[in-house]
N, C-alpha and C positions, 0 to 999 in steps of 0.2 A: 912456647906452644906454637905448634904450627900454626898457621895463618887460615889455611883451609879445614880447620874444625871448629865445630859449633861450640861452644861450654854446656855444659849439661848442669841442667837446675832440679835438684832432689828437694820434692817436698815431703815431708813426714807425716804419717797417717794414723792417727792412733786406731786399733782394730781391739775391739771387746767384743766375748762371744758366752755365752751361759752353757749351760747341761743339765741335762736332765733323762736318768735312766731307771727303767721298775724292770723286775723279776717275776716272770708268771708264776714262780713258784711260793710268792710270797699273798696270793690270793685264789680264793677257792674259784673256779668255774671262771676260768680266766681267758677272755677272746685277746683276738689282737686290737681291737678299739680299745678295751681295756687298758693294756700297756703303753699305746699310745695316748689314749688321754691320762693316765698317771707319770707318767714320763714328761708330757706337757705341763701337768701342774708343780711336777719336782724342778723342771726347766727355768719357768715364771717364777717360782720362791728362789732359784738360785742367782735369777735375774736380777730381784728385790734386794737381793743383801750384798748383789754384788755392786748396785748403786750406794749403798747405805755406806761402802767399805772406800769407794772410787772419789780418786782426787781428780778432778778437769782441771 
């Protein structure tokens, strides 16, 4: 190794991320808060099980 380069230290990150998606057309009189708060609560439950399923 050259003399004039640093060593490079890789740390590893573990990155978990959830989802959660609704369909306007699965609800009658359907706004966009709608879809976004049901898309937020499909989100949260995918959260939940994806903790229930996760080895740290």
């Amino acid at each position: 190794m050259d003399s004039h380069h640093t060593p490079v230290h890789v740390t590893h990150i573990k990155i978990s991320y959830s989802h959660g998606w609704a369909l306007s057309t699965d609800y009658n009189e359907c706004t966009l808060r709608t879809l976004f708060d049901k898309a937020d609560k499909y989100m949260y439950e995918n959260k939940q099980q994806s903790k229930l399923g996760r080895r740290d």
